[in-house]
C-alpha positions in Angstrom: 33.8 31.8 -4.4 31.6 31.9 -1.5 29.1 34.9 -1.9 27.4 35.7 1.5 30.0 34.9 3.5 30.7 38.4 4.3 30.2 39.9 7.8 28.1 37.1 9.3 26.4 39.9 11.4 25.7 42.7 8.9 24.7 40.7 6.2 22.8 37.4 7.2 19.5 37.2 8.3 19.8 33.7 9.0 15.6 32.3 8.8 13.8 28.6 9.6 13.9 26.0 6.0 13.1 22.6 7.4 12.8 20.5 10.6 13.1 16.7 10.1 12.0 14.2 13.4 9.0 13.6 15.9 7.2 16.4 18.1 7.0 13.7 20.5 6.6 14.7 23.8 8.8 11.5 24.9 12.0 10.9 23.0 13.3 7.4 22.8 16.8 6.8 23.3 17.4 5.2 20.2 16.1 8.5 18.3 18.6 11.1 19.7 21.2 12.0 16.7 24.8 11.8 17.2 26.5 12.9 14.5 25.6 15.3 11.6 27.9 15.8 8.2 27.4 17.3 4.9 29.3 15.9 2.3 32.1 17.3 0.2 29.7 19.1 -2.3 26.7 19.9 0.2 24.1 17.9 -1.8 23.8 15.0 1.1 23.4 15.6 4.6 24.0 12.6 6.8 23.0 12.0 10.1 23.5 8.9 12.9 21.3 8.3 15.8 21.9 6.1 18.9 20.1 3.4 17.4 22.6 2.8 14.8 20.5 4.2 11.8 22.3 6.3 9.4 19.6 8.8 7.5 20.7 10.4 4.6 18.7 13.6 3.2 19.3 14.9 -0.7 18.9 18.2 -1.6 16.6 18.4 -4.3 16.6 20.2 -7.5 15.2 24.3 -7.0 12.0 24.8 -8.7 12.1 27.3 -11.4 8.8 28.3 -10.8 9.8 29.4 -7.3 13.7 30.5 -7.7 13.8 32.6 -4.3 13.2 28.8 -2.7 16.0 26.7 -2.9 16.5 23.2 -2.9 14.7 21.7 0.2 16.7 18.6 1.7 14.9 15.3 1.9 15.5 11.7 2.8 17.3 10.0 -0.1 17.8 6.6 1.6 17.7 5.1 5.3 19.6 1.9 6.7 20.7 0.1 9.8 24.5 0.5 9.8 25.3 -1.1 13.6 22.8 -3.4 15.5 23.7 -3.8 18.9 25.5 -6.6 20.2 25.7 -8.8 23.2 29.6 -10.5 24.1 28.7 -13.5 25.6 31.6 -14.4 27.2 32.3 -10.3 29.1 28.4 -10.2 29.6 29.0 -6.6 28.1 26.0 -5.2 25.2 28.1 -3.4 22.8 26.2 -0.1 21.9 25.0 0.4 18.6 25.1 4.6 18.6 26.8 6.4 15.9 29.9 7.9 17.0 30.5 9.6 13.6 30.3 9.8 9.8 32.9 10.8 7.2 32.0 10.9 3.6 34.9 10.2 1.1 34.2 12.5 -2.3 32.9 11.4 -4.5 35.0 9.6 -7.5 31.8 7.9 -9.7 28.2 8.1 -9.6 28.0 6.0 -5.9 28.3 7.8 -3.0 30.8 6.2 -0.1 31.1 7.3 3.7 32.4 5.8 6.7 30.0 4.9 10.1 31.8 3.9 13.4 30.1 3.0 16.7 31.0 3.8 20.5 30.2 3.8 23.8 31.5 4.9 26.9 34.8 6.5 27.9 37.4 3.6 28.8 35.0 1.1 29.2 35.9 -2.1 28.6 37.2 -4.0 25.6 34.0 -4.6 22.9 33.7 -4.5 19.3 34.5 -1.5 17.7 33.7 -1.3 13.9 34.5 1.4 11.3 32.5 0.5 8.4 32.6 2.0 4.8 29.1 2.1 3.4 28.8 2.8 -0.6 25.2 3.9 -1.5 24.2 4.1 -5.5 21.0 4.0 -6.9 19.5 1.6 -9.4 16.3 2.6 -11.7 17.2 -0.5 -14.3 16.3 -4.0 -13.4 17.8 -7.1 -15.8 15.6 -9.5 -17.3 15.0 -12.5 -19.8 17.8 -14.9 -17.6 18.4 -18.9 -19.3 18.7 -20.6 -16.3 15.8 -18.6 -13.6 12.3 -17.3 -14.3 11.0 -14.4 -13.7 10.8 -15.1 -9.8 14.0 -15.9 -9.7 13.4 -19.6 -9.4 15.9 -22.2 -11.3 14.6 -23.5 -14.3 15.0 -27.4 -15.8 18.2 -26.8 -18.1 16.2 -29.7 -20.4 13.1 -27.6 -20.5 15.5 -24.8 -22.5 14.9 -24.9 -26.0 16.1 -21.5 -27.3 18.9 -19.0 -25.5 17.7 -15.9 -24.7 19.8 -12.7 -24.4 18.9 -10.8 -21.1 17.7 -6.7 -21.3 17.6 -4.1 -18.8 14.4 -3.0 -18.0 13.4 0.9 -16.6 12.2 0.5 -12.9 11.4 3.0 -10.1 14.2 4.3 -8.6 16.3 2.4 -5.9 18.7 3.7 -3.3 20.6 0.6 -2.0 23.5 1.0 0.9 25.6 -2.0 0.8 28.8 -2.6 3.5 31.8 -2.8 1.1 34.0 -2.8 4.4 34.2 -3.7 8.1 37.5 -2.5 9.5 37.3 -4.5 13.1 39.7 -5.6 16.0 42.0 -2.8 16.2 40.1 -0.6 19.2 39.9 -1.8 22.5 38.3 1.6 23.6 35.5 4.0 22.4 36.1 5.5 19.5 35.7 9.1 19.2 37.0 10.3 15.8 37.5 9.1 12.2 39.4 11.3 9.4 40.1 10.6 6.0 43.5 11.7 4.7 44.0 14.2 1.4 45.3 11.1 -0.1 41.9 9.3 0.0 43.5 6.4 0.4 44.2 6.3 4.3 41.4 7.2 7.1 42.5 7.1 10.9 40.6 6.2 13.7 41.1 7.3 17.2 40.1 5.6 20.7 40.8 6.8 24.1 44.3 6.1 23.9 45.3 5.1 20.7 45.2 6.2 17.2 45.3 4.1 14.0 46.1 4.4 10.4 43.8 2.2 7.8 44.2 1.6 4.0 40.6 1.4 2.4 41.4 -1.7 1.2 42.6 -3.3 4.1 40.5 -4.3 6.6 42.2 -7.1 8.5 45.3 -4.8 9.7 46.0 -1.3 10.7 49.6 0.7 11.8 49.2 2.2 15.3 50.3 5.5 15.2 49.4 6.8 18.8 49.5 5.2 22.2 49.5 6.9 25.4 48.9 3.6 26.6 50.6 3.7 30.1 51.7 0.2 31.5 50.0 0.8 35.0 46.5 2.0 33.8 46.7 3.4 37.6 49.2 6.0 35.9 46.9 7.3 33.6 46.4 10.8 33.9 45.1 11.7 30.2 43.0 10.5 27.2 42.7 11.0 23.4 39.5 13.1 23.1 39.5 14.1 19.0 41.8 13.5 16.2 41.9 15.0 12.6 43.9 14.9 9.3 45.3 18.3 7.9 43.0 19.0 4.9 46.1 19.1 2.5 49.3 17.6 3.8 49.0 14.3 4.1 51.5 13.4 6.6 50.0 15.6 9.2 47.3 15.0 11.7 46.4 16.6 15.4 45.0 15.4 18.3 43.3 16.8 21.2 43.8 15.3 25.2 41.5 15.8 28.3 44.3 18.2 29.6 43.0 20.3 27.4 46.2 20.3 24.8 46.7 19.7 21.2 49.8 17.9 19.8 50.4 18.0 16.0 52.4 15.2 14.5 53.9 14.5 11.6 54.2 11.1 10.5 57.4 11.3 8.5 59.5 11.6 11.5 58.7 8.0 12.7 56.5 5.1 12.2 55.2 5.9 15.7 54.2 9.4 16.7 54.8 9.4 20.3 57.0 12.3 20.1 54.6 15.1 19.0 56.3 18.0 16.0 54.4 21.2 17.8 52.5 21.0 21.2 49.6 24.2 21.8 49.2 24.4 25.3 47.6 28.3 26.8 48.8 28.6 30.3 46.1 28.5 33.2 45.0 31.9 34.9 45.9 31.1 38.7 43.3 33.2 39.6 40.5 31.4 37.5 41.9 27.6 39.2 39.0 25.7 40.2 37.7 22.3 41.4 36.2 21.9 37.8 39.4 23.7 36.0 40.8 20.2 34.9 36.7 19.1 33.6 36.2 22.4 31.7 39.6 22.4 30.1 38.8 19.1 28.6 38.9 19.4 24.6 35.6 17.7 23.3 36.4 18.9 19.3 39.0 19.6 17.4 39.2 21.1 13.6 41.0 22.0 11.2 40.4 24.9 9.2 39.6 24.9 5.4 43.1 26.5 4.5 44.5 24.8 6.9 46.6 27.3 8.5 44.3 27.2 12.2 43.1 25.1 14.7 39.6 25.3 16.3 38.9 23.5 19.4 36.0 23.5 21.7 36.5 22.9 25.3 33.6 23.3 28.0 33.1 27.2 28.1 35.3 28.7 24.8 36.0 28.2 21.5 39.4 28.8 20.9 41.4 29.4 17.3 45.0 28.0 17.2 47.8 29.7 14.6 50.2 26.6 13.4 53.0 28.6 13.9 52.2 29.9 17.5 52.0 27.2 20.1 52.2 29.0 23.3 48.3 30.8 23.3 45.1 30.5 20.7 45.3 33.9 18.3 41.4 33.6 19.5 39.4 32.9 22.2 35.5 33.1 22.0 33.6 32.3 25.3 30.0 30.6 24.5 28.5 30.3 27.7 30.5 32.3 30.0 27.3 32.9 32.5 27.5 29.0 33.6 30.6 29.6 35.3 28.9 30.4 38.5 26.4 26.8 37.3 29.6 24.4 37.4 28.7 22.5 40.6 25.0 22.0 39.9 26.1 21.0 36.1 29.0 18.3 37.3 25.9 16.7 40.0 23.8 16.9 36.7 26.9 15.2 34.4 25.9 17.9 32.1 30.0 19.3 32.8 31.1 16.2 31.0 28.8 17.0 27.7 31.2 16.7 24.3 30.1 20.0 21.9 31.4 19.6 18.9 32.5 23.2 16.3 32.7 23.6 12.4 33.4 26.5 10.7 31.7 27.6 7.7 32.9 27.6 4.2 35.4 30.6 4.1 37.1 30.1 7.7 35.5 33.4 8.7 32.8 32.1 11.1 32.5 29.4 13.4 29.5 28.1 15.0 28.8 25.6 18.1 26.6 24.7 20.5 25.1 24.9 23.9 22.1 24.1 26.1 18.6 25.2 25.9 18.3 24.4 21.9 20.5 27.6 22.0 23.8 27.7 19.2 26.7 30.3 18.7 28.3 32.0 15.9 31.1 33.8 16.1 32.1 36.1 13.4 35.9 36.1 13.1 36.4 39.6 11.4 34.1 42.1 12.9 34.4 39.9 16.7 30.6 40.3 16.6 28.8 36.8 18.2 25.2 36.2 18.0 23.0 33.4 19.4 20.2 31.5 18.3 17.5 29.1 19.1 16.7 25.7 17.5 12.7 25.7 18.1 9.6 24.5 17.0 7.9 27.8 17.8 10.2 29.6 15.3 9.2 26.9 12.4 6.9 28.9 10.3 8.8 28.5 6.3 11.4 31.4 6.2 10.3 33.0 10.0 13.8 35.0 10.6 15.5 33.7 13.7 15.7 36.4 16.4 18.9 36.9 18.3 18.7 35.5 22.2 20.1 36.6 25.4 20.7 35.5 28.4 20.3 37.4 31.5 22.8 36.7 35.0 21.1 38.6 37.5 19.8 41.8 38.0 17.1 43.0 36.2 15.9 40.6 33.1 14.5 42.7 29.6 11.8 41.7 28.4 13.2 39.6 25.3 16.4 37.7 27.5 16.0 34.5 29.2 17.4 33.7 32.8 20.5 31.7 33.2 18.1 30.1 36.1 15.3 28.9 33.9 17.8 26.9 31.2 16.9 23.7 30.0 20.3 21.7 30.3 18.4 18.4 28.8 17.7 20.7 25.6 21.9 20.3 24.1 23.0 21.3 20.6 25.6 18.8 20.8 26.1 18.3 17.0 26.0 21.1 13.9 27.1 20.8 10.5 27.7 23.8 8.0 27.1 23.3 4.5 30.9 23.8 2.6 30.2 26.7 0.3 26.8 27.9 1.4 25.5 29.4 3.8 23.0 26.5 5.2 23.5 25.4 8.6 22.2 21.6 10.3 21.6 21.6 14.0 20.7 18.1 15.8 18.8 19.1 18.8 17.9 15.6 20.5 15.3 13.7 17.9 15.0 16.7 15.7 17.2 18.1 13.0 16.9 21.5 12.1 18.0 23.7 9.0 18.7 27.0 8.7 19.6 29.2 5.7 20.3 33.0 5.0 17.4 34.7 3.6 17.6 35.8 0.5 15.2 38.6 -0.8 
């Protein structure tokens, strides 16, 4: 099924294919991306920025007169999906950023995926939308109308002396994104996750607090599911910080907490999951309790696996694989930046402690890849525990330039081809990655830019 996916480390040379975004020296706000997704069969590749665009790239057709090239990814269609807002009456601007995307597969020739916009964590109430966006394409245009001309214009019914029967004309090809849905009012706090169910016919949505079950064709109500909710908000002591459906049973979901826990629940027990079916917890190392161990153990992602049979979450330093039948300890635990544990109290002055890195794994479950700072991102091969990391650059952007492993040096004396932990660029993040589901093609939002990679094939 998924050729290339052996040993991530012995087999794949992974090499530069595209970079999309300015080289501007100054990035605007509005221009960092802040979600990335592939969709179910890897043709599209979606992203969201912070100034509530949604870009969608198509993977075009491979040349037979160049068959070691494959399909390069361009932009298929672009459009506005949240504009920001202003509540009059809380003198609060509601943020227009992209939180996340979710594509639904595909059932006809359209393409459907869902957009939701954010802001900060518990901030006050504002207008929350999911939306669901169907994009399709049109290359025929009708013509001949009774009753308008050409322009469009109405004619003078008396001025029609024969009927005319109207023809579809070839035109150049359109990509159109039209809202067919605006799910609203049901989140009074930031949104962080949306998760379609296996029954594609219920999505979820998950704020601070509280979680929520939609029907597509509802928009007007939704069944709360979650709520940690305390009645004294001076009692809280944790928040909702992921949420996702199990890929094939569709009465089961997870969610992640700041505590750094994951409950899974199953929604046949009750209407209302606040009493959680298994509860993965990995007791704290006294000896490793810090003034930053509650920040760092902080779950920013949580995953699924394909099969469905693990867990992958992402807290501040590790990556950490969860058996569904083991709740005490992760099966895996897979540090990513280990060397900035001595960095914590310059990185919570910088707020760079409270950064969210999301994980994905790749097609086969056998490799999972995430983030960190400097443009630097992980993988992590789950059979031979080999772990390499790479660099998201311009410099490296020549077509099919193999990327070359990077190290980082803590102390002592640096080699010539490692990098200090001291000269780190904490304002360079790879927040957001995607992997494509049966290839070996990887997305990496690094501020403005989106970078692909692919395996290089001789």
């Amino acid at each position: 099924f998924l050729a290339g996916f052996g040993s991530l480390m012995q087999d794949v040379l992974w090499c530069f294919s595209q970079v999309k975004g300015t080289i501007d020296i100054g990035v605007t706000e509005a221009d960092i991306i802040s979600t990335v997704e592939f969709n179910h069969t890897g043709e599209l590749l979606a992203t969201g920025d912070k100034g509530g665009r949604v870009v969608i790239f198509q993977r075009e057709q491979e040349s037979k007169n160049q068959p070691h090239r494959r399909g390069e990814y361009n932009v298929y269609s672009t459009f506005q999906s949240h504009e920001p807002e202003f509540d009059y009456l809380k003198s609060l601007e509601i943020e227009e950023k992209i939180n996340k995307i979710r594509w639904l597969p595909q059932q006809n020739a359209a393409y459907f995926l869902l957009s939701t916009n954010g802001d900060t964590l518990l901030s006050p109430p504002q207008d929350k939308t999911v939306k669901l966006w169907k994009v399709s394409e049109r290359d025929k245009r009708p013509e001949g109308y009774n009753l308008k001309d050409e322009d469009g214009r109405l004619r003078d019914p008396s001025m029609i002396t024969m009927l005319r029967v109207p023809v579809l004309r070839p035109m150049d090809l359109m990509v159109e994104a039209t809202p067919r849905r605006v799910f609203a009012n049901a989140h009074t706090y930031h949104i962080n996750s949306i998760s379609v169910n296996s029954d594609y016919e219920t999505y979820m949505s998950a704020d601070d607090l509280r979680i929520n079950l939609w029907n597509f064709e509802i928009t007007n109500q939704s069944f709360n599911i979650v709520d940690i909710k305390p009645a004294n908000m001076e009692e809280l002591t944790e928040v909702i910080t992921a949420a996702e459906f199990h890929p094939h049973h569709c009465n089961t979901f997870v969610y992640s907490s700041s505590k750094g826990t994951i409950r899974l629940c199953d929604m046949r027990t009750a209407a209302l999951c606040d009493r959680h079916a298994k509860f993965f917890e990995e007791p704290e190392d006294p000896s490793n309790r810090s003034f930053f161990s509650e920040i760092i153990s902080s779950i920013s992602d949580v995953k699924f696996s394909h099969s469905g049979r693990y867990i992958m979450t992402r807290d501040y330093l590790t990556v950490k694989v969860w058996d569904l039948n083991m709740e005490n300890r992760p099966i895996e635990t897979y540090q990513v930046h280990d060397y900035l544990r001595s960095k914590l109290c310059s990185l919570y002055e910088n707020d760079c402690i409270f950064d969210k890195f999301e994980c994905v794994w790749n097609g086969s479950d056998s490799v999972i890849m995430t983030g960190s700072y400097n443009n630097f991102f992980r993988m992590f091969d789950r059979n031979t525990k080999r772990d390499v990391t790479l660099e998201a650059s311009r410099e490296n952007s020549k077509p099919r330039a193999i990327l070359k492993p990077r190290k980082v040096c803590v102390g002592g004396k640096r080699r010539k081809d490692e990098i200090s932990v001291d000269s780190l660029d904490f304002s360079k993040k790879i927040l957001h990655t995607a992997w494509h589901p049966s290839e070996n093609i990887i997305a990496v939002a690094a501020t403005n830019n989106l970078y692909i990679f692919q395996d290089k094939v001789n």
